[in-house]
N, C-alpha and C positions, 0 to 999 in steps of 0.2 A: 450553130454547131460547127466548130473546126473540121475541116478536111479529115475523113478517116476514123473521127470521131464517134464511140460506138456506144449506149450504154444497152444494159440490159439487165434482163432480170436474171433468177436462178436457171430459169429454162432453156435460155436460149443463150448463155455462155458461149458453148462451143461453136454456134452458130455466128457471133458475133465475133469469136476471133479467125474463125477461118474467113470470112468479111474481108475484116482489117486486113490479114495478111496478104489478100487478093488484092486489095486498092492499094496499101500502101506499099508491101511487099518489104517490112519491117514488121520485130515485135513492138505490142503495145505494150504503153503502162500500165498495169489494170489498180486500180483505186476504188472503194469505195464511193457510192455515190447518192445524194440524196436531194430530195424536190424532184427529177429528172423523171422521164418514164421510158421505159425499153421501146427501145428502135424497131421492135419487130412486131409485139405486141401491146403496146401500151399498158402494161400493170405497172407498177411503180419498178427503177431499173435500183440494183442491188450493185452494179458496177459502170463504172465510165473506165472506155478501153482505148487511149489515147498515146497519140506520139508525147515528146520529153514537150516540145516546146506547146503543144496543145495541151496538155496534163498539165500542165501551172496555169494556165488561163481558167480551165474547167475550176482548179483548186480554188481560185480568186474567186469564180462566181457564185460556187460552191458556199461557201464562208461569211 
């Protein structure tokens, strides 16, 4: 998982981008995500919250 790279479920959304905004101190992309499981709690993540250049990598392995 790319630097800063966050996914998550419906729950923990807000938790995953106040995260990102801490580490990277940018907004993220937020996408769509699937196969992956939430960074917090491992139920299946409903979003991958990525920078530009990590957010195409994610999309490639995504795909």
């Amino acid at each position: 998982m790319p630097k800063g790279t966050k996914y998550c479920c419906e729950e923990h959304v807000d938790m995953a981008f106040d995260d990102f905004l801490l580490e990277t101190e940018t907004f993220p992309y937020m996408e769509k995500s699937s196969n992956q499981q939430c960074s917090y709690c491992m139920k299946p993540a409903k979003y991958v919250l990525a920078t530009e250049d990590s957010s195409r990598d994610v999309n490639i392995k995504n795909h």
